[in-house]
N, C-alpha and C positions, 0 to 999 in steps of 0.2 A: 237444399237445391243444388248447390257447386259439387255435393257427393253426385247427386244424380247426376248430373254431366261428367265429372270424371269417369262413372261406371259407363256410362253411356260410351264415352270414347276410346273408356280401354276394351269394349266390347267391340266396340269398330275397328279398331287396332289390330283384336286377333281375328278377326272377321277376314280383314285383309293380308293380315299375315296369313293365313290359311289357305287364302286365294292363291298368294303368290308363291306358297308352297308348293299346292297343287297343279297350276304351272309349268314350276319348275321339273316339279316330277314327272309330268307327261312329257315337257321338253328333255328333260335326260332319256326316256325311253327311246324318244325317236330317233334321238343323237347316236343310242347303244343298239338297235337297230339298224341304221346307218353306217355304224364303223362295223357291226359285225359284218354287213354283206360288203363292203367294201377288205375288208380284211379276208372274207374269202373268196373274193375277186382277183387280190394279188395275192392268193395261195395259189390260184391257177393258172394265172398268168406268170405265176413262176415257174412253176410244174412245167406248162407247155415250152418255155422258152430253154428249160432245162433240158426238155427232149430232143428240142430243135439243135440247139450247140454239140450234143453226143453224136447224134443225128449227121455231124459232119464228119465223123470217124466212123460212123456204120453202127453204134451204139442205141439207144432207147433209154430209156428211164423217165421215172415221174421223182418228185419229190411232193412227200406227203408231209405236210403240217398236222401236226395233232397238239392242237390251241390247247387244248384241257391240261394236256400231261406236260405242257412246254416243251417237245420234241419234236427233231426233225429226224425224217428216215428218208432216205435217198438209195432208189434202187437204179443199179444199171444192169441192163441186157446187151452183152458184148456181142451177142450172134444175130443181131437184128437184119445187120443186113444179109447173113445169108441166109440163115434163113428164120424170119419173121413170128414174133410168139407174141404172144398175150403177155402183158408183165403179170408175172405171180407165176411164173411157171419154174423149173428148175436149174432152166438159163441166168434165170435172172439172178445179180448179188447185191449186198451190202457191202457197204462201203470197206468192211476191216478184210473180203476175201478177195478186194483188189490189189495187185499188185501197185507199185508204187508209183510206174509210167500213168498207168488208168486212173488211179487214186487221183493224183496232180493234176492229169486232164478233166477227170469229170466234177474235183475242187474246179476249176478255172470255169466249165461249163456253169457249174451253180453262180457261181459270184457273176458273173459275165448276166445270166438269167435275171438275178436281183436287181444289179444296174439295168437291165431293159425296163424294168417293175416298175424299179423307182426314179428312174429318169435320172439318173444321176451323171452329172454334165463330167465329172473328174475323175478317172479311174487310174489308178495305179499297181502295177504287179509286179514282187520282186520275189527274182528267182523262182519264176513258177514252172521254172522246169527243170530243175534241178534234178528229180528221178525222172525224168521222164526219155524215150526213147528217140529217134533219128525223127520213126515216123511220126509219133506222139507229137512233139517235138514241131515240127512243120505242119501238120493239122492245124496246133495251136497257135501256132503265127500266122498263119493262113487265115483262119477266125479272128484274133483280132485284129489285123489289119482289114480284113472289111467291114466288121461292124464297127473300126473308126469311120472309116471312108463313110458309110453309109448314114452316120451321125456327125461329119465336122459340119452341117448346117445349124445342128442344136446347140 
Protein backbone atom coordinates (compact mmCIF):
# COMPACT_ATOMS: atom_id res chain seq x y z
CA UNK A 1 0.00 0.00 0.00
CA UNK A 2 2.98 2.87 1.06
CA UNK A 3 4.13 1.79 -2.96
CA UNK A 4 0.84 2.89 -3.98
CA UNK A 5 0.91 6.16 -2.44
CA UNK A 6 4.46 6.90 -3.25
CA UNK A 7 3.44 6.14 -7.13
CA UNK A 8 0.39 8.05 -6.54
CA UNK A 9 2.44 11.28 -5.42
CA UNK A 10 5.20 10.98 -7.70
CA UNK A 11 2.34 11.04 -10.25
CA UNK A 12 1.00 14.25 -8.88
CA UNK A 13 4.42 15.72 -8.66
CA UNK A 14 4.80 15.45 -12.36
CA UNK A 15 1.28 16.32 -13.03
CA UNK A 16 2.27 19.51 -11.53
CA UNK A 17 5.42 19.93 -12.52
CA UNK A 18 4.00 19.85 -16.03
CA UNK A 19 1.41 22.39 -15.05
CA UNK A 20 3.89 24.67 -14.01
CA UNK A 21 6.07 24.05 -17.09
CA UNK A 22 3.38 24.89 -19.26
CA UNK A 23 2.78 28.13 -17.46
CA UNK A 24 5.88 28.96 -17.64
CA UNK A 25 6.10 28.44 -21.26
CA UNK A 26 2.94 30.48 -22.22
CA UNK A 27 4.49 33.12 -19.81
CA UNK A 28 7.90 33.41 -21.63
CA UNK A 29 5.89 33.77 -25.02
CA UNK A 30 4.13 36.67 -23.87
CA UNK A 31 7.13 38.16 -22.25
CA UNK A 32 9.00 37.52 -26.01
CA UNK A 33 6.25 39.01 -27.66
CA UNK A 34 6.17 41.91 -25.41
CA UNK A 35 9.91 42.67 -25.66
CA UNK A 36 9.86 42.14 -29.46
CA UNK A 37 7.19 44.84 -30.00
CA UNK A 38 8.70 47.02 -27.47
CA UNK A 39 12.18 46.57 -29.16
CA UNK A 40 10.63 47.59 -32.31
CA UNK A 41 9.01 50.44 -30.82
CA UNK A 42 12.46 51.98 -29.78
CA UNK A 43 13.91 50.92 -33.35
CA UNK A 44 11.52 53.65 -34.44
CA UNK A 45 11.61 55.96 -32.03
CA UNK A 46 15.18 56.00 -32.64
CA UNK A 47 14.92 56.23 -36.37
CA UNK A 48 12.45 59.17 -35.99
CA UNK A 49 14.41 61.06 -33.49
CA UNK A 50 17.62 60.35 -35.59
CA UNK A 51 15.84 62.43 -38.55
CA UNK A 52 14.70 64.97 -36.27
CA UNK A 53 18.44 65.90 -34.99
CA UNK A 54 19.81 65.88 -38.88
CA UNK A 55 16.87 67.53 -39.55
CA UNK A 56 18.53 70.64 -37.81
CA UNK A 57 21.34 70.89 -40.37
CA UNK A 58 18.86 70.36 -43.49
CA UNK A 59 19.85 66.67 -43.33
CA UNK A 60 17.31 63.29 -43.26
CA UNK A 61 18.07 59.98 -42.39
CA UNK A 62 16.41 56.82 -40.80
CA UNK A 63 18.46 54.39 -39.00
CA UNK A 64 17.59 50.89 -39.68
CA UNK A 65 18.00 47.96 -37.10
CA UNK A 66 18.15 44.74 -38.57
CA UNK A 67 17.65 42.52 -35.12
CA UNK A 68 18.42 39.18 -37.14
CA UNK A 69 22.01 40.05 -38.49
CA UNK A 70 22.94 42.41 -35.25
CA UNK A 71 23.49 45.50 -37.61
CA UNK A 72 22.85 48.96 -37.66
CA UNK A 73 22.79 51.05 -41.10
CA UNK A 74 22.41 54.64 -40.75
CA UNK A 75 21.54 56.44 -44.01
CA UNK A 76 21.95 60.31 -44.41
CA UNK A 77 20.40 62.52 -47.17
CA UNK A 78 22.49 65.79 -47.00
CA UNK A 79 20.15 67.53 -49.81
CA UNK A 80 16.92 67.26 -47.74
CA UNK A 81 16.50 70.53 -47.47
CA UNK A 82 16.83 71.61 -50.83
CA UNK A 83 15.64 69.73 -52.29
CA UNK A 84 13.40 66.85 -50.50
CA UNK A 85 13.81 62.87 -51.75
CA UNK A 86 12.56 59.80 -50.54
CA UNK A 87 15.50 58.14 -48.63
CA UNK A 88 16.70 55.18 -50.95
CA UNK A 89 17.43 57.48 -53.66
CA UNK A 90 21.00 58.45 -54.75
CA UNK A 91 21.16 61.52 -52.53
CA UNK A 92 21.15 59.44 -49.87
CA UNK A 93 24.74 57.97 -47.96
CA UNK A 94 26.22 55.64 -45.59
CA UNK A 95 28.03 56.50 -43.21
CA UNK A 96 31.85 55.53 -44.75
CA UNK A 97 30.95 58.22 -47.99
CA UNK A 98 30.58 60.93 -45.31
CA UNK A 99 32.93 63.20 -44.87
CA UNK A 100 34.37 63.59 -41.43
CA UNK A 101 32.40 67.13 -40.26
CA UNK A 102 28.97 65.06 -41.30
CA UNK A 103 30.27 61.72 -40.01
CA UNK A 104 30.80 63.53 -36.33
CA UNK A 105 27.35 65.34 -36.59
CA UNK A 106 25.22 62.65 -37.64
CA UNK A 107 27.48 60.15 -34.92
CA UNK A 108 26.07 63.06 -32.30
CA UNK A 109 22.55 62.96 -33.93
CA UNK A 110 22.36 59.02 -33.38
CA UNK A 111 23.63 59.09 -29.76
CA UNK A 112 21.60 62.17 -28.88
CA UNK A 113 18.39 60.00 -30.69
CA UNK A 114 19.23 56.87 -28.34
CA UNK A 115 19.28 59.11 -25.15
CA UNK A 116 15.81 60.46 -26.18
CA UNK A 117 14.88 56.31 -26.53
CA UNK A 118 16.18 55.59 -23.51
CA UNK A 119 15.60 58.39 -21.26
CA UNK A 120 18.68 58.61 -20.24
CA UNK A 121 19.07 61.31 -17.39
CA UNK A 122 23.39 61.68 -17.95
CA UNK A 123 25.02 62.40 -21.23
CA UNK A 124 28.36 63.05 -21.82
CA UNK A 125 30.43 63.95 -25.19
CA UNK A 126 33.99 64.31 -25.53
CA UNK A 127 35.49 65.98 -28.43
CA UNK A 128 32.58 65.41 -30.60
CA UNK A 129 33.75 67.87 -32.77
CA UNK A 130 36.83 67.45 -33.46
CA UNK A 131 36.38 67.02 -37.47
CA UNK A 132 33.73 68.84 -37.72
CA UNK A 133 33.36 72.39 -39.38
CA UNK A 134 32.51 76.24 -38.14
CA UNK A 135 28.91 75.45 -39.32
CA UNK A 136 28.73 71.72 -38.17
CA UNK A 137 30.20 72.91 -35.30
CA UNK A 138 27.44 75.40 -34.09
CA UNK A 139 24.34 73.38 -35.45
CA UNK A 140 25.74 70.88 -32.85
CA UNK A 141 25.95 73.23 -29.87
CA UNK A 142 22.96 74.81 -30.86
CA UNK A 143 21.07 71.07 -30.57
CA UNK A 144 22.57 70.31 -27.53
CA UNK A 145 21.98 73.19 -25.57
CA UNK A 146 18.35 72.94 -26.21
CA UNK A 147 17.61 69.50 -25.87
CA UNK A 148 19.35 70.14 -22.38
CA UNK A 149 17.13 73.21 -21.71
CA UNK A 150 14.28 71.25 -22.75
CA UNK A 151 15.00 68.25 -20.42
CA UNK A 152 16.67 69.96 -17.05
CA UNK A 153 13.02 68.99 -15.51
CA UNK A 154 13.84 65.20 -15.97
Amino acid sequence: ESARAALKKVKRNIANTQRNRDKLEIMYKQRRQKWLAMRKLISKRTSYFFNRFLSEKGHAGSANFDHDEEALHLHVDLNAAVMPSSLGQESQRGMRQLSGGERAFTTLAFIMALGEVMACPIRAFDEFDVFMDDVHRHVALRLLLETTLNHRNK
